[in-house]
C-alpha positions as a Python dict, from the first residue, in 0.01 Angstrom:
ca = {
    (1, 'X'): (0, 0, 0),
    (2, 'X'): (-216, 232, 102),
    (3, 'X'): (-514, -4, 256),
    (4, 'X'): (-718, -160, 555),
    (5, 'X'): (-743, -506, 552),
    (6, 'X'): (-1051, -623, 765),
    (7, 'X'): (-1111, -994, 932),
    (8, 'X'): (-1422, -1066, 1138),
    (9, 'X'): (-1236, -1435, 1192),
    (10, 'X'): (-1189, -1588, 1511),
    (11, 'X'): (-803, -1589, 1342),
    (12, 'X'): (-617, -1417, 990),
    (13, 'X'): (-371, -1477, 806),
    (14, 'X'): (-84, -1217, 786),
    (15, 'X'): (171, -1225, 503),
    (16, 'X'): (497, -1033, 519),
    (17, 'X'): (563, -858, 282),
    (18, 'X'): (186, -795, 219),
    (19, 'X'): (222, -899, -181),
    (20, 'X'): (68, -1222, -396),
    (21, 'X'): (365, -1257, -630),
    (22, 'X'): (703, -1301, -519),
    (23, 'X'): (1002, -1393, -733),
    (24, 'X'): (1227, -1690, -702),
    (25, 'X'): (1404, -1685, -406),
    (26, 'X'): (1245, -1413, -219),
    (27, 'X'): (1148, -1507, 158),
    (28, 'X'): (801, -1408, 328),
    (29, 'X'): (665, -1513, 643),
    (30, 'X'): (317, -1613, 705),
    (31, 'X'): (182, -1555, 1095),
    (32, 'X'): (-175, -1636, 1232),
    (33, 'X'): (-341, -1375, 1484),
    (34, 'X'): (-588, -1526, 1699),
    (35, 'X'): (-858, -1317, 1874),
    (36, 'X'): (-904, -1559, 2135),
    (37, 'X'): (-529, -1550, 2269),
    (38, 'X'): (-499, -1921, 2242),
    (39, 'X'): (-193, -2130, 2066),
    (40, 'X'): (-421, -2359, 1864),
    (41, 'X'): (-348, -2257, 1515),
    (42, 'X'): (-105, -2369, 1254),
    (43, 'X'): (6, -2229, 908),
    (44, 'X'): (-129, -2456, 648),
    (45, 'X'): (-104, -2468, 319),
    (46, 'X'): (-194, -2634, -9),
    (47, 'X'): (-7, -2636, -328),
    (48, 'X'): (-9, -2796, -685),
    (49, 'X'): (231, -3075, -611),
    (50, 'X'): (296, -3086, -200),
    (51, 'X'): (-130, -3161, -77),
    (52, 'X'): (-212, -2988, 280),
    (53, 'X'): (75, -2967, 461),
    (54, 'X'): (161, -2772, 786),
    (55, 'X'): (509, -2545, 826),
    (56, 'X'): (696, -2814, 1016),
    (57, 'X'): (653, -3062, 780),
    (58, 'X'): (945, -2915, 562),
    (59, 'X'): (824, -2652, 373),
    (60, 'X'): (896, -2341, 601),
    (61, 'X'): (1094, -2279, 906),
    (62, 'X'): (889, -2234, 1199),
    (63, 'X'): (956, -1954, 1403),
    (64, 'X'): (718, -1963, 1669),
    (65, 'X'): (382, -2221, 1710),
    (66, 'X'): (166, -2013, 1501),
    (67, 'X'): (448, -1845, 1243),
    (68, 'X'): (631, -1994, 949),
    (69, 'X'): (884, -1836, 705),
    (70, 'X'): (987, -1976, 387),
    (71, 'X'): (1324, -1883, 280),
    (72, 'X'): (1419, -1916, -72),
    (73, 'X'): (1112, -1985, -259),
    (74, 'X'): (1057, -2151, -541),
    (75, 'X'): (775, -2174, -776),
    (76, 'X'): (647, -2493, -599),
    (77, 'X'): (582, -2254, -308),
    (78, 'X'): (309, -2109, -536),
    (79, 'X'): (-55, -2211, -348),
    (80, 'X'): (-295, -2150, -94),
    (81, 'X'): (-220, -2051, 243),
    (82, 'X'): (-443, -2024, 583),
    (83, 'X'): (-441, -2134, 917),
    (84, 'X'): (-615, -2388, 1100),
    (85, 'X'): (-682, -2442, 1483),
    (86, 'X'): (-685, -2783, 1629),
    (87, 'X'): (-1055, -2807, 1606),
    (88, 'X'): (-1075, -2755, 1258),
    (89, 'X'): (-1121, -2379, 1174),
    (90, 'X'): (-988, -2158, 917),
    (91, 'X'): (-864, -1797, 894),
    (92, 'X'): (-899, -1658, 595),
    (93, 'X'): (-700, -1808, 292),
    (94, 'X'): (-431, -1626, 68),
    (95, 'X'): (-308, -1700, -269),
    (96, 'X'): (68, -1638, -299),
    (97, 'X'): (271, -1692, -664),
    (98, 'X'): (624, -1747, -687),
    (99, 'X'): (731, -1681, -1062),
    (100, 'X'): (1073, -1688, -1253),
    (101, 'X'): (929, -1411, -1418),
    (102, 'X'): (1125, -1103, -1437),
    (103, 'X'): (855, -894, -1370),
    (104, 'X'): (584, -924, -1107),
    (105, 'X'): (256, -691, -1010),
    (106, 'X'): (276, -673, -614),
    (107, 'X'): (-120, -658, -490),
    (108, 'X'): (-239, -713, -155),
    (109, 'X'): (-297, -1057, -73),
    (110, 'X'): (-618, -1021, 121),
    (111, 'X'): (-941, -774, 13),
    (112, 'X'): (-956, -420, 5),
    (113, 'X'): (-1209, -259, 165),
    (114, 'X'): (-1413, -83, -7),
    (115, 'X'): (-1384, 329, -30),
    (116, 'X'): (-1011, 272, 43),
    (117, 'X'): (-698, 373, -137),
    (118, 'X'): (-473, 51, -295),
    (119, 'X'): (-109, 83, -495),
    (120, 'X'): (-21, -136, -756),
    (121, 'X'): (283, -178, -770),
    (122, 'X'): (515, -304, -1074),
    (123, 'X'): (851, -473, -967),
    (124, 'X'): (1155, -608, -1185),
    (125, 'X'): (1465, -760, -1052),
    (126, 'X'): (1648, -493, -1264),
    (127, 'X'): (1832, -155, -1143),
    (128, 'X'): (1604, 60, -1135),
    (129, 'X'): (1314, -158, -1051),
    (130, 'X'): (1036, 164, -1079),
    (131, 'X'): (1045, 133, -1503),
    (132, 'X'): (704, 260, -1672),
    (133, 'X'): (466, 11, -1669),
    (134, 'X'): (127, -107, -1817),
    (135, 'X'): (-139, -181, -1612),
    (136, 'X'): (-415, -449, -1735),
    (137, 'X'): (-743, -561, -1543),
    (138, 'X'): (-961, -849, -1737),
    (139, 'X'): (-703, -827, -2054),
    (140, 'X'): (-748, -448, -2085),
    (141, 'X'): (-522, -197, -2043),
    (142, 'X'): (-661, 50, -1774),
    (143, 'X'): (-368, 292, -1724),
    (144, 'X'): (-11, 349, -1720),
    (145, 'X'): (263, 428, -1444),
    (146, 'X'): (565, 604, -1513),
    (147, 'X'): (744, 502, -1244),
    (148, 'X'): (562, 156, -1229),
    (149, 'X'): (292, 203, -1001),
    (150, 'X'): (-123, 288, -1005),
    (151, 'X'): (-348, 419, -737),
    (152, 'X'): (-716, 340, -715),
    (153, 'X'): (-787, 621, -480),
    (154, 'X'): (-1170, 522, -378),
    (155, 'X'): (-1194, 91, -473),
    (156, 'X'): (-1507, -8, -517),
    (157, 'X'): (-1698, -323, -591),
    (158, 'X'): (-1594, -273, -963),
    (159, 'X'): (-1249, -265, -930),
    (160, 'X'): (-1293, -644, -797),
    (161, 'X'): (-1073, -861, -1110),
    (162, 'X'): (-760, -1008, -1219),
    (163, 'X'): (-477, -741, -1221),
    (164, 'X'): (-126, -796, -1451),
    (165, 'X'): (142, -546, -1546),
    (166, 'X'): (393, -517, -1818),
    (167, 'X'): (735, -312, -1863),
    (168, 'X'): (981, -364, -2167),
    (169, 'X'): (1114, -658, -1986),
    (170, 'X'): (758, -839, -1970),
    (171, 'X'): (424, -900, -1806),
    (172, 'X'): (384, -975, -1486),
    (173, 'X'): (160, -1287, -1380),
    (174, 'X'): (-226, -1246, -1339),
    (175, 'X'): (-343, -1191, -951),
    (176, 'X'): (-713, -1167, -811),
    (177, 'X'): (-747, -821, -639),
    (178, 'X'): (-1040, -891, -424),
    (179, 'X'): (-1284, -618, -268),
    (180, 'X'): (-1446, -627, 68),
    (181, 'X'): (-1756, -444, 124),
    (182, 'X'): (-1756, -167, 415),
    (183, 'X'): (-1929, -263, 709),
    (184, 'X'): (-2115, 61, 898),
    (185, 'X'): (-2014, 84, 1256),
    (186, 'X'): (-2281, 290, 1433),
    (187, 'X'): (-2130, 476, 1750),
    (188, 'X'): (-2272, 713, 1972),
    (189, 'X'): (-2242, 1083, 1852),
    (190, 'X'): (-2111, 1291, 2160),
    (191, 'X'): (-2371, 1498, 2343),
    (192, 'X'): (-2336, 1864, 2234),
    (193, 'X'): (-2264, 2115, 2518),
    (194, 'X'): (-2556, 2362, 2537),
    (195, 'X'): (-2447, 2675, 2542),
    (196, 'X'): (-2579, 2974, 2789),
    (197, 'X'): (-2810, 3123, 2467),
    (198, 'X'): (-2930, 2779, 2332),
    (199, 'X'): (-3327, 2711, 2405),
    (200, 'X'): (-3333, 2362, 2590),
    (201, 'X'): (-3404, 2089, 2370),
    (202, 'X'): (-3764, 1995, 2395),
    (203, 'X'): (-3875, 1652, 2598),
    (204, 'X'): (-4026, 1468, 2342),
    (205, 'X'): (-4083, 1519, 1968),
    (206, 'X'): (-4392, 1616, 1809),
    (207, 'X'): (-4461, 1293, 1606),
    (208, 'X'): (-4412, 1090, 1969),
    (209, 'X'): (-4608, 1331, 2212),
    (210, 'X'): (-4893, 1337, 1905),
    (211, 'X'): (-4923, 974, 1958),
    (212, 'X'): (-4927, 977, 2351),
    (213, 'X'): (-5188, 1249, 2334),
    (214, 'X'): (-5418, 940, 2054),
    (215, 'X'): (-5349, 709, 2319),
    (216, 'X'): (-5405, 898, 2641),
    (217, 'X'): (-5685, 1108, 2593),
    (218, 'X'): (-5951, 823, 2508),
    (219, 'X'): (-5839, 674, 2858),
    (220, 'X'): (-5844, 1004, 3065),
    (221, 'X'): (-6175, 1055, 2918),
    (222, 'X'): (-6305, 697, 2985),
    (223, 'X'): (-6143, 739, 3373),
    (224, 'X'): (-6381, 1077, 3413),
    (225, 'X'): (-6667, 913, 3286),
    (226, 'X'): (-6723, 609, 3466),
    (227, 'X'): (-6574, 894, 3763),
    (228, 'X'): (-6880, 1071, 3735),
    (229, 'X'): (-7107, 772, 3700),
    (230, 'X'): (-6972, 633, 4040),
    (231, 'X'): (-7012, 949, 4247),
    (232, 'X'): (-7362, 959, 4115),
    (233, 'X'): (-7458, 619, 4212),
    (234, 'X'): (-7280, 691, 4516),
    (235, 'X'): (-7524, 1066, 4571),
    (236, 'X'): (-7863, 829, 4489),
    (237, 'X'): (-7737, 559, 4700),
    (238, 'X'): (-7652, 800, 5012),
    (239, 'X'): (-8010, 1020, 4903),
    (240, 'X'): (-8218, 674, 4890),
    (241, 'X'): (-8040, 562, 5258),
    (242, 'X'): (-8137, 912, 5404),
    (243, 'X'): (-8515, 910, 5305),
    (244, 'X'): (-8554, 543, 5403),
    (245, 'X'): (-8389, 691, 5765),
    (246, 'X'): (-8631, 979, 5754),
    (247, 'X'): (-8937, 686, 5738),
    (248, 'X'): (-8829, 523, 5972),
    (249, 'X'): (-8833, 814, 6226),
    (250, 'X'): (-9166, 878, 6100),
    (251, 'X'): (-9309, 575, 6162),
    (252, 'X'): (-9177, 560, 6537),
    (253, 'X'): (-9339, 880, 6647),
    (254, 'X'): (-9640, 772, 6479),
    (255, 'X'): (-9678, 483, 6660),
}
């Protein structure tokens, strides 16, 4: 299947093989990644008639502290499955369906994200297992695969529903195809090489040295101003000391 499954989870859920319907007797393993690098989390699961249980209590086989496998599965397998660290967290949850029907739709078990390509795929336990199939999304027929499969080439938010397929040997059951929204991840763009023609870029844009000329030329011209006012206090300060000097010579070879 032709997708990108995203988590932003401190751990996720990974099903092998990536499909919500199995039949009767198939095996699939369930792993947890963590992001952390730690050993603290545990498949879990919770089905119709078992409650929460975790892989070692008899459901699965566990084949390493944060992997379980079930071989065999039976239609009491059919729940939800996530994992859970020791504190209490959860990965994201899956919803896996084990059917004695002879047909099933295999759909990827966690969302899509959005803009990406997703196969549908329709399986029977028959030789050949490809045989034309009917596709179905809400109760309506939306297209048909002659060798049992359907591409959504760009999924969007409107592909989001409750997917089924049918061949000659029946319908499959009903699974929740689930669509993520893209998340934009801004990166730098590379620095383009100038070339030996190429005019050098200029400092700073017009909009931005507009607003430092607003800004700076009320204060330049404030600076000069009171400038000008201090050098002439400064002149009539030095002119009044010099005549009062002048006086006072005056008055010394008068008397």
């Amino acid at each position: 299947m032709e997708f990108t499954p995203v988590c932003l989870l401190l751990s996720c859920l990974h099903v092998s093989p990536d499909s919500s319907q199995l039949f009767r007797y198939d095996s699939v393993s369930l792993s947890c990644s963590d992001r952390l690098n730690s050993t603290g989390w545990r498949v879990r699961r919770n089905t119709s008639d078992g409650g929460v249980r975790l892989c070692s209590s008899g459901w699965g086989v566990a084949s390493s502290v944060s992997a379980c496998t079930i071989r065999n599965a039976y239609p009491s397998d059919s729940g939800v499955y996530w994992c859970e660290s020791r504190e209490g967290e959860r990965s994201n949850s899956v919803s896996i369906t084990v059917t004695d029907h002879a047909v099933i739709l295999e759909s990827p078990v966690r969302p899509v994200i959005e803009g990406d390509a997703v196969t549908l795929r329709c399986q029977t336990q028959t030789t050949p297992s490809n045989l034309p199939a009917d596709f179905y999304k809400d109760g309506f027929l939306i297209g048909t695969g002659s060798a049992g499969e359907m591409t959504i080439h760009s999924v969007s938010k409107s592909d989001e529903g409750l997917y089924k397929c049918q061949t000659h040997l029946g319908e499959s059951p009903e699974s929740w195809l689930a669509v993520q929204t893209k998340f934009l991840v801004l990166s730098p763009s590379p620095t383009p090489t100038p070339t030996p023609t190429s005019s050098p870029a200029p400092l700073l844009s017009l909009p931005r040295l507009m607003c430092h000329l607003v800004v700076g030329i009320p204060y330049l011209l404030t600076t000069i101003i009171l400038g000008l006012i201090y050098r002439d206090k400064r002149k009539r300060a030095q002119s009044h000391a010099e005549q009062r000097g002048n006086n006072d010579v005056i008055m010394e070879i008068a008397i």
